[in-house]
C-alpha positions in Angstrom: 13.9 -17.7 14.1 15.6 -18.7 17.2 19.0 -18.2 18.9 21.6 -21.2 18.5 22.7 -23.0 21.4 26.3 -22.4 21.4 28.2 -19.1 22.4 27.8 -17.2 18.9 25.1 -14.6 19.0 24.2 -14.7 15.6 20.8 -15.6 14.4 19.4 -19.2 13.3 17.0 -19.7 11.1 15.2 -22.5 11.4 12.4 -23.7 9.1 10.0 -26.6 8.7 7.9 -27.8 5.6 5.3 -30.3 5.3 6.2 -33.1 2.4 2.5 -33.9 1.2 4.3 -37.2 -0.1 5.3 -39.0 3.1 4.3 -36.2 6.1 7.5 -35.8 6.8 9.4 -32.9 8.0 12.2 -31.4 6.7 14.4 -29.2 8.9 17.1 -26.5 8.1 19.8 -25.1 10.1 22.0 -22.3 9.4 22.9 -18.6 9.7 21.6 -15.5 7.6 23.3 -12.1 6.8 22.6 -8.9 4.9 23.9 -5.7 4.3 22.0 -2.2 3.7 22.7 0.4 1.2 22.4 4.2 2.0 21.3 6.2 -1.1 21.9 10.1 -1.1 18.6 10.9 -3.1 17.1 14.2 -4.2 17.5 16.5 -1.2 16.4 19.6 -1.9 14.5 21.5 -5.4 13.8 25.4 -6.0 12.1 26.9 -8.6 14.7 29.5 -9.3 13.0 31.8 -12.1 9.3 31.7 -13.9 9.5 33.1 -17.5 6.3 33.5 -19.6 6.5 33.2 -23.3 5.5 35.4 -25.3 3.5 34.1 -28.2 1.8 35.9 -31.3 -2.4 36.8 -31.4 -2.8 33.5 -34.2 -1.3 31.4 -30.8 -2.9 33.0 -28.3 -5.2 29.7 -27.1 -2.5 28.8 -24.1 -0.2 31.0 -22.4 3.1 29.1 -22.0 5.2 29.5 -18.8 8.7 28.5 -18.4 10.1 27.0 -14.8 13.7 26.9 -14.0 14.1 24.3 -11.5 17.6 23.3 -9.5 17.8 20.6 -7.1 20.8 19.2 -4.9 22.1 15.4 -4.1 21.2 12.9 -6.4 20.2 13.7 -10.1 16.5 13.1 -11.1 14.9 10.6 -13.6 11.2 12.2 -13.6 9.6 15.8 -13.1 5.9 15.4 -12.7 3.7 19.0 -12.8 0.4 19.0 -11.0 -1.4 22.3 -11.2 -3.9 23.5 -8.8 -6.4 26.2 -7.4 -4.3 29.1 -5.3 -5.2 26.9 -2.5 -3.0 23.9 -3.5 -6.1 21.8 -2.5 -8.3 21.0 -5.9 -5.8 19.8 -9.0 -6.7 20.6 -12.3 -4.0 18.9 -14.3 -0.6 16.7 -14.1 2.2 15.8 -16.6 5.3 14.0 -15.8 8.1 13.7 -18.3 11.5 11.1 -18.2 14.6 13.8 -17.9 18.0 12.9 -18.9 20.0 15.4 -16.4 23.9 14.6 -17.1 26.3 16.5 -14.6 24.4 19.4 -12.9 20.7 19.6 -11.6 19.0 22.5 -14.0 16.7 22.4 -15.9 13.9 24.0 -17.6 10.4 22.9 -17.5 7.5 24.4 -19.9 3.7 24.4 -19.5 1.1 25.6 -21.0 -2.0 27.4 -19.6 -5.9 26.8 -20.9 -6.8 30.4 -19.1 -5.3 33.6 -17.3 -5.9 32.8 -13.7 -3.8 32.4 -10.2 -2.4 28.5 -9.8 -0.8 26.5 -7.3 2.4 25.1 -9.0 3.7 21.7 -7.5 7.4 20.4 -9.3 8.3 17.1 -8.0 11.4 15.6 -8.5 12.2 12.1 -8.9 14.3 8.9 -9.0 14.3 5.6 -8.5 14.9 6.0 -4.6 13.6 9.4 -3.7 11.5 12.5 -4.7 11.5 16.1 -3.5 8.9 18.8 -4.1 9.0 22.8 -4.8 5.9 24.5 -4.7 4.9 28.2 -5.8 1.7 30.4 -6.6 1.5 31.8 -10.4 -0.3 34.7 -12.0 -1.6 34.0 -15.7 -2.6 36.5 -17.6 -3.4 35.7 -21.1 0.1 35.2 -21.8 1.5 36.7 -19.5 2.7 35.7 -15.7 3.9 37.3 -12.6 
């Protein structure tokens, strides 16, 4: 790319291509533009309220915990789960799951638990353009959480 000779500013491209034919070379003149679309995205998410489920003794394998998750700007596509050590550092498991939110971002999110235990809970949000996070530490306890 090069400026043009002549008093407008805007941009020339210029390019050259070898014809393995005759050697020749072809040149092109001319002037370019674009444009740029700002998206809004997903700005913010906050798990709101964590809900165990109770379950009978014949169930009692996996304690099940429900997440009630709000978000602002854009709606999401995805939620993707990753569970980890209270440190946040070591994952043990992730799920994501297509969401069909229509009007307002809530939702409720369930997953279950292989053993009582403290986790790291990471919610990620997501669309085509953007993702957002909300993070938070749980308490299992064989069906029930705190």
């Amino acid at each position: 790319t090069e400026p043009s000779s002549d008093s407008d500013s805007s941009p020339t491209v210029e390019s050259v291509e070898d014809n393995p034919d005759g050697g020749c070379h072809i040149y092109r003149n001319g002037y370019y533009g674009s444009s740029i679309a700002v998206v809004e995205g997903i700005l913010e998410v906050n798990i709101i309220q964590m809900t165990s489920i109770q379950m009978t003794e014949s169930q009692a394998e996996n304690s099940l915990v429900d997440f009630v998750v709000t978000c602002q700007g854009s709606l999401p596509t995805d939620v993707c789960t990753v569970v980890s050590d209270p440190t946040c550092q070591v994952s043990k498991s992730m799920v994501c799951d297509p969401i069909d939110v229509t009007d307002e971002c809530l939702l409720t999110i369930r997953r279950a638990f292989e053993e009582p235990g403290t986790y790291c809970i990471n919610i990620t949000l997501g669309d085509d353009t953007s993702q957002a996070l909300a993070s938070a530490l749980i308490s299992v306890n064989g069906g029930e959480s705190t």
